[in-house]
N, C-alpha and C positions, 0 to 999 in steps of 0.2 A: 784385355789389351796388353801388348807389351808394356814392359816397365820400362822408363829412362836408361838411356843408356846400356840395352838391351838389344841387342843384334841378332836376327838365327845363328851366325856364323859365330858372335864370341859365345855364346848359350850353348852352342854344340860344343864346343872345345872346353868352354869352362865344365858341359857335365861330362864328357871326357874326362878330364884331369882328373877331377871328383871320383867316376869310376874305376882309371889306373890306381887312383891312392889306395882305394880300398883293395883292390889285388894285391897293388907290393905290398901294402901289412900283412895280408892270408900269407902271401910267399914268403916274407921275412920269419913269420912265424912258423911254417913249416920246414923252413930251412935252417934255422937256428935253433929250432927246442932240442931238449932232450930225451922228453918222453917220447914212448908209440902213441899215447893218446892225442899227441900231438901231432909229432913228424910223420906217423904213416895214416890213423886213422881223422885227422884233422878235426876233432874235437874243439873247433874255436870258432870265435867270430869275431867282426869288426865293423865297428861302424865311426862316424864322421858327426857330428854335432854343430850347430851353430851356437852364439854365446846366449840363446835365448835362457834356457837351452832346448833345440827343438830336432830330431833326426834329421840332415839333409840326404843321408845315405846313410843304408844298411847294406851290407855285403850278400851274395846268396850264399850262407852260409847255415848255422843250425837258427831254426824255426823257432826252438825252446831257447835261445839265449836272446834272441832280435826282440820278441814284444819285451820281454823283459827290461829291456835296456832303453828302454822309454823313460819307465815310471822312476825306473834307478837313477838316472842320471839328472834326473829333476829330485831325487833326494837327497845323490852327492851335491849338487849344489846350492839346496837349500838348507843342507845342515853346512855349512862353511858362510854361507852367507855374505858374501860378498870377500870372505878374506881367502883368497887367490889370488896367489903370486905367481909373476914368472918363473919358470923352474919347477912350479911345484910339481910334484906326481901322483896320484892318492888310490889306495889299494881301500878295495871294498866285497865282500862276499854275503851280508849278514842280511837274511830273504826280510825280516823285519822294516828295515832300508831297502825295500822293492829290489836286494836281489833275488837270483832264482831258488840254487840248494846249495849251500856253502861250499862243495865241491866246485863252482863255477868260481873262478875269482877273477873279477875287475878290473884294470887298469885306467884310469881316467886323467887324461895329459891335456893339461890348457893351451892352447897356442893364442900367444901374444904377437900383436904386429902394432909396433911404435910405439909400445906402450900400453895397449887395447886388447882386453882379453875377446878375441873375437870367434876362435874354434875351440872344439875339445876334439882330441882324437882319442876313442876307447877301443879295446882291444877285452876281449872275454875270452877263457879257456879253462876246461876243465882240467883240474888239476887229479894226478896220480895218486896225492895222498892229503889231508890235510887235517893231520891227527885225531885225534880221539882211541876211543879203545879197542876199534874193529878197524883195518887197513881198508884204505881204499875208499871210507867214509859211510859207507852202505853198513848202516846196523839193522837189521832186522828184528833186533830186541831191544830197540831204540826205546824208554818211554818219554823219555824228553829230546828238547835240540841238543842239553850240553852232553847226552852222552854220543853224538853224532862226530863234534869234531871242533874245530876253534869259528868263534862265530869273528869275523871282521868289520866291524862297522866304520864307517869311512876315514879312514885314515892317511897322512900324510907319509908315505917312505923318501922323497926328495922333500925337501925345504928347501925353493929356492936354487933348486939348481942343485943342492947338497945333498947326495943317500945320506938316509937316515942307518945309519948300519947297524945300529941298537938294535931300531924297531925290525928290520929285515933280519937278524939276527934272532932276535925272539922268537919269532913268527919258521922261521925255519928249523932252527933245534926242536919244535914239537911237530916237525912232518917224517914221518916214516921216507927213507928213500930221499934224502936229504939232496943229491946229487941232482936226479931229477926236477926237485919241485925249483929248487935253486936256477939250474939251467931252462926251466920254465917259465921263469917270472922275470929271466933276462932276455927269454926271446920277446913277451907280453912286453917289455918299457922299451925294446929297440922297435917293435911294428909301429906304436906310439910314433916313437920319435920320426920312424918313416913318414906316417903320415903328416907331421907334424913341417917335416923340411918341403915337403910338396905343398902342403898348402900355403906356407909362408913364400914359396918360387908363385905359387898363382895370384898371390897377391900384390906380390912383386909386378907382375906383368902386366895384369890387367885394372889395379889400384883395390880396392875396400872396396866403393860404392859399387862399381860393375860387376864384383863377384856378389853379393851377398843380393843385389838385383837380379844377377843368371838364379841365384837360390831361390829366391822367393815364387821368379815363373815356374823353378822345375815344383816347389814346394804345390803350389798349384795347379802346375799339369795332373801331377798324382791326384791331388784332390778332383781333380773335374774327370779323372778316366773314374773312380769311385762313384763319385755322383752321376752318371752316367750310364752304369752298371746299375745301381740300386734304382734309379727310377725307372729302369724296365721290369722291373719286377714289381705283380701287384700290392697296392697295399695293404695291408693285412698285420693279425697277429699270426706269429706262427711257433710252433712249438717240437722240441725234441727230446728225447730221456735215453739216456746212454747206461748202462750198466757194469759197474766198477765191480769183480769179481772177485769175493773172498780168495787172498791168496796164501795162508794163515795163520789171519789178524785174528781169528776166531768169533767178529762182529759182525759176520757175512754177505752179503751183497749189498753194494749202493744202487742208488741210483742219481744219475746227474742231470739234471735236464736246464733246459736253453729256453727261453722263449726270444726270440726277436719280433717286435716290432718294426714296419714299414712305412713310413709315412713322406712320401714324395722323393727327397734326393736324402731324408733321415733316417738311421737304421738305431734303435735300441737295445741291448741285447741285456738281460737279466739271467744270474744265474741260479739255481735254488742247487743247495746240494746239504749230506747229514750233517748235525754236528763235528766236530773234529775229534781223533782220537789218539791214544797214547801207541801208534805205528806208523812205522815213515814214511808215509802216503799223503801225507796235508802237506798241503799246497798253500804259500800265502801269497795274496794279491798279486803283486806284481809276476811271479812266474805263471801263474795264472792268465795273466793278459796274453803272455805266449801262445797258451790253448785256444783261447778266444780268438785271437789273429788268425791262427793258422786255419781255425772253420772256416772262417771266415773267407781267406782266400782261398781255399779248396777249391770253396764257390765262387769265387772272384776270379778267381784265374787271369790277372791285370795283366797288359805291359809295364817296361818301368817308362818312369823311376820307381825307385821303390823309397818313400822316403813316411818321412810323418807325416805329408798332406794327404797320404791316404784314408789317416782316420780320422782325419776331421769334422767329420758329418757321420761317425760314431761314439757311440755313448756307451757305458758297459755296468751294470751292479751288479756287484758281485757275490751278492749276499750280505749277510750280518757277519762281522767278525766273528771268528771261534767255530766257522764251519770248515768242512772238508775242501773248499777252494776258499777260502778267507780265512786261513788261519793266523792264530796269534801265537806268542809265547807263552808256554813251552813245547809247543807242537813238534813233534819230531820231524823230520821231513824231506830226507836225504833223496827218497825214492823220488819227489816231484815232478821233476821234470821226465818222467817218463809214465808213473802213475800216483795224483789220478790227471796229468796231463791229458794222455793219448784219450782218455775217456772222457774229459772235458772239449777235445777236438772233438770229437765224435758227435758228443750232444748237439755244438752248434751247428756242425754239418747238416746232423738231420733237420733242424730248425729248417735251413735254408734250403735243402733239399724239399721240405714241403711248400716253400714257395713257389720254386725253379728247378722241377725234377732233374731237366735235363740238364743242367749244369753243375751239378755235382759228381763226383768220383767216391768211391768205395771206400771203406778205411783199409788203410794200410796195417799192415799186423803189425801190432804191440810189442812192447819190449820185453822182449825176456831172456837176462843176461846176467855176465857173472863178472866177479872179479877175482885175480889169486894174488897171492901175496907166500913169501918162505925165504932161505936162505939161500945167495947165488954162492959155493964154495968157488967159481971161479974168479972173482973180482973181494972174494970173502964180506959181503954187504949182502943185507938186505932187498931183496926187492918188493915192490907192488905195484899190479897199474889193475887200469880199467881195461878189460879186454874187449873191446868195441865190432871185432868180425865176432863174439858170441852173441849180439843184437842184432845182426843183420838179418831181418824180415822180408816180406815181399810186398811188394807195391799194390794198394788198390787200381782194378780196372777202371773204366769211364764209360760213356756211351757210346764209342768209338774204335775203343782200344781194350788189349788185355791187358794186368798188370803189369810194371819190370820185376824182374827177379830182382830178388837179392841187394835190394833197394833201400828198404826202410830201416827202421822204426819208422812211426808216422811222425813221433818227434824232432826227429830230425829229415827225413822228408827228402833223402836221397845225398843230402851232405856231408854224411859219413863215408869214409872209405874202409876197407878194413885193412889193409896193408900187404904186402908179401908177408907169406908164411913165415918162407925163411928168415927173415928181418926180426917177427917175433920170436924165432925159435933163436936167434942169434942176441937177443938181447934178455930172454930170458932163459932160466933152463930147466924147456920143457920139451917135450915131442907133441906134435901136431899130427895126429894120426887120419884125420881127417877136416877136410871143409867144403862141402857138397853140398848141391839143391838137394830137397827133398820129395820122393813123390808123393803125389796127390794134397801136396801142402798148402797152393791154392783155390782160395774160394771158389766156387764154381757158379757161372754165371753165361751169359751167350756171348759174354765176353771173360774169361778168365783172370782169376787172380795171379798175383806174382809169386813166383814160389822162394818159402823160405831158406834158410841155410840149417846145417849142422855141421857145430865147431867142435871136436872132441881131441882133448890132452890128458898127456901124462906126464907128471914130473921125473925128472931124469935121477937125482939121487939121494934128494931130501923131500920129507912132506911138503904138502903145499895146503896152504890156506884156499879154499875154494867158496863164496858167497854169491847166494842168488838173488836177484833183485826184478821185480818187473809182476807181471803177468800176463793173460791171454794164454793161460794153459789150461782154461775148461769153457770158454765163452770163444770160439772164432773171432777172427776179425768182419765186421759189420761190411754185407753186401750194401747192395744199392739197385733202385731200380727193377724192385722185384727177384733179385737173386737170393737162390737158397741152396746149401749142401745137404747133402746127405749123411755123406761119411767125414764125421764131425774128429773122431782122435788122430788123423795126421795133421791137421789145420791149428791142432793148437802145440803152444810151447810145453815143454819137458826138460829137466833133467835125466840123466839115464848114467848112475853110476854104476861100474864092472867091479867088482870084488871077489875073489878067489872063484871065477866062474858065475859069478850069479849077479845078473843086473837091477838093481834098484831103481824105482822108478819114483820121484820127488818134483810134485808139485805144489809145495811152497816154497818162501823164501827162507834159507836155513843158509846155515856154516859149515862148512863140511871141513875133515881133512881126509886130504888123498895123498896116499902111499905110491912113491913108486912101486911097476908095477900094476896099477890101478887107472884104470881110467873114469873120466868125465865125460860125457858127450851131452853138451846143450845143443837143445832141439828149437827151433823158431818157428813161429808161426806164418803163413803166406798170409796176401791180401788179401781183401772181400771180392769177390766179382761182382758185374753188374750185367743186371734183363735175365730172362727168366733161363737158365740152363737146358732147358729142353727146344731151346730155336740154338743153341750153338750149332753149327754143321757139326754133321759127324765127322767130315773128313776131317775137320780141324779137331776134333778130338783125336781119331784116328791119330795125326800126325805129335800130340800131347805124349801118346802114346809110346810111340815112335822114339821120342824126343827125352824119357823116361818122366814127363812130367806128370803126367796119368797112369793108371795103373787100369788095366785089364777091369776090375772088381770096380776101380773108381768112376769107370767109365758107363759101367751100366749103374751103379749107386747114383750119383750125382748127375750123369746127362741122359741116362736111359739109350744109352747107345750100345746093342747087343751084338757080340762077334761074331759069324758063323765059324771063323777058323784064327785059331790064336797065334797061328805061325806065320802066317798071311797076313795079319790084320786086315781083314776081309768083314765088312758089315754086315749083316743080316738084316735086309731094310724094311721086310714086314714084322720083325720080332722087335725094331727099334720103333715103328710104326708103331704100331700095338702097345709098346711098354711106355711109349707119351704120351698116345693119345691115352690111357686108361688113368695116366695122371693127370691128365688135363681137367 
């Protein structure tokens, strides 16, 4: 039943208000930062808090920041404990404190009305740099956190209304690329305060009790589209094991697996995964819960709202501490949020998918990407960021549909942008020599996957620092629904360095340096397809074709579709006939 003083018409405008706030933070943030990680490829997120403190809104923004910022925002306020003040501001990164990988950094802004701390408005983005010994925060010869980068555990930079210019001071003389991280952590405390002036006008209008009343119904619409969804599914145990790919840790393949439990409108979900190790692949808790969500909604596929009433009638273990999704300190851990993330979504997917075939989708290909770092002689400074168009993957399909191209990681799950070219070639100095779909790079299915990208640079007149991070460059991204490839080496990610004529092909994560002169080209992965590839039409492959997203060779590998004439794209439908049904 409605709650007092509850109306459909003040309820729709209060979750209005709620939803413009969280946009003008996105916007504020994207218009105000400094870095590409920020302004072009939007690497951030936002959300809204009650003083519970509980999600009233998360933004559709990245998937790996949103569960995270759950478990966080109940550790920023439970290590302050009650001592929040108006004014304060408090910076937080440290995955131990349920954030994600210290790369992500925090902003948590209390909003007071009359007195009564009654919002928080939080702002998340991943930052360009945030020291340690390897730029950009990605060590790959990581054995511990601290040779990662500075851990932040929740800290106060306003007092009161007052910057703390010390602590902001500190904290910035140890980031590479000072300008940027600087003009980044001033866009992160103006979204804040955006959000911060809007909710105090909504309070203004409609008083305290009527808004936190529209909260409570929206908090429980989420909750009841959730429980609504899971008790159509039977109940049951159900189970799924995802395979985390030596990428080289030289420890060699995991495996991750999911069991969910089903019981009426309750879903349990447990996770088993290996010990933890000395490479920056562990995952602790809290960014962890990112993975676990995002399965989760694959299969979910809700309207909003989208807030924390959705998990109410979810439960999660995560393991024993000191494993590869529960890790502790000293666990290194920089890669997390993308592996063993993406392989943690994976597992629960399948989980669920063996409850509710039909309502899952495909994984989306994995992240495999890079970061550069070198000397700008035109501005004479340092730079580094995160180059976020070398992640760009391709979308898993559904039972419906084919992938989107050019779409993923599965970690972030189509909320990345990768920006204009020129904008990066303009802010850093390099040549972009290409950025293309790839063919045959998606899964193949009777629904097709999305295809991935290829980002390949060359620095213009100094080396460049080149570092790879991710995986999914020997395991595809995970069909659905009975789909399978054939031709398995375009589907997965690559390095491909050019040197005096001769390309190097690297799949692990390593340090490179590239010479002008020399190029890079990271390779992506496409998404999984879904149903079995031999019911795709042909003429839809045909047009794949056409289209260069197929290849002649891939055409009859993967769908068993044979050309009579390769100028023509002209089918041969007793030779496509014959070459199915004899796999059939």
């Amino acid at each position: 039943m409605p709650r007092k003083n509850v109306d459909p018409i003040t309820l729709s405008v209060v979750r209005g208000v709620l939803e413009t706030t969280q946009r003008e933070m996105t916007m504020a943030l994207e218009k105000t930062a400094r870095s590409s990680v920020f302004n072009l490829a939007h690497d951030y997120s936002t959300a809204l808090f009650n003083h519970t403190p509980e999600m009233i809104l998360q933004g559709q923004d990245i998937p790996i920041h949103l569960g995270s910022l759950i478990p966080a925002m109940k550790a920023v306020d439970k290590f302050f404990d009650g001592d929040i003040k108006e004014g304060d501001l408090i910076l937080h990164n440290d995955p131990d404190y349920a954030g994600s990988h210290i790369i992500d950094t925090c902003m948590y802004y209390p909003v007071f009305y009359k007195g009564e701390l009654v919002f928080w408005t939080v702002c998340k983005g991943h930052l360009t740099d945030i020291g340690g010994p390897v730029p950009a925060g990605y060590n790959p010869d990581a054995k511990e956190i601290f040779a990662e980068g500075l851990r932040i555990p929740p800290i106060k930079i306003w007092d009161e209304g007052k910057p703390r210019h010390d602590i902001l001071n500190m904290l910035l003389t140890n980031m590479r690329a000072r300008r940027d991280q600087e003009g980044d952590f001033n866009a992160l405390i103006g979204a804040c305060q955006v959000g911060a002036r809007n909710m105090i006008a909504l309070l203004d209008k409609y008083g305290k009790e009527t808004v936190q009343d529209c909260i409570e119904v929206l908090l429980d619409m989420a909750n009841k589209h959730m429980k609504s969804l899971i008790a159509e599914v039977p109940d049951g145990t159900y189970s799924g094991t995802a395979v985390l790919e030596d990428a080289g840790h030289g420890f060699g393949d995991f495996d991750i697996t999911a069991t969910v439990t089903i019981n009426g409108e309750k879903v349990h979900i447990e996770i088993e995964s290996p010990p933890q190790i000395p490479y920056f692949i562990n995952s602790y808790e809290g960014n962890s819960y990112s993975g676990v969500y995002l399965g989760l909604m694959m299969f979910a596929q809700l309207p909003p709202p989208y807030n924390e009433g959705l998990y109410r009638n979810i439960t999660v273990d995560m393991g024993p501490r000191g494993t590869l999704c529960n890790a502790k300190p000293p666990a290194p851990h920089a890669n997390c949020t993308t592996t063993p993330m993406e392989t943690l979504t994976d597992a629960v997917r399948l989980a669920f998918e063996q409850a509710a075939p039909d309502k899952v989708s495909a994984s989306w290909g994995h992240a495999n990407g890079c970061n550069i770092a070198g000397w700008d002689t035109r501005h004479d400074e340092e730079y580094v960021t995160m180059v976020l168009a070398s992640i760009i993957s391709g979308a898993g399909a559904t039972a419906s549909q084919d992938g989107w191209h050019v779409r993923g990681p599965q970690c972030c799950f189509g909320a990345l942008t990768s920006g204009d070219i020129e904008m990066l070639e303009h802010s850093y100095p390099i040549i972009i020599h290409r950025y293309s779909m790839m063919v045959d790079s998606g899964g193949a299915g009777k629904f097709r996957g999305g295809s991935g990208a290829c980002w390949e640079v060359e620095p213009l007149d100094k080396p460049m620092t080149l570092i790879t991070f991710g995986e999914g460059r020997r395991i595809p991204a995970m069909g659905a629904g009975g789909a399978k490839s054939t031709m398995i080496e375009p589907k997965v990610g690559r390095l491909e360095i050019t040197r005096n004529g001769q390309t190097e092909i690297i799949t692990d994560n390593v340090i490179e340096t590239i010479n002008p002169g020399e190029r890079a080209a990271n390779k992506n992965p496409g998404g999984g397809g879904f149903g079995n590839p031999f019911e795709r039409d042909p003429r839809r492959v045909v047009e794949d074709i056409r289209n260069g997203l197929v290849s002649i060779e891939g055409a009859k590998q993967d769908y068993g579709v044979i050309l009579s004439d390769a100028e023509s794209l002209t089918v041969d439908e007793a030779a496509t006939a014959k070459t199915r049904a004899s796999a059939a």
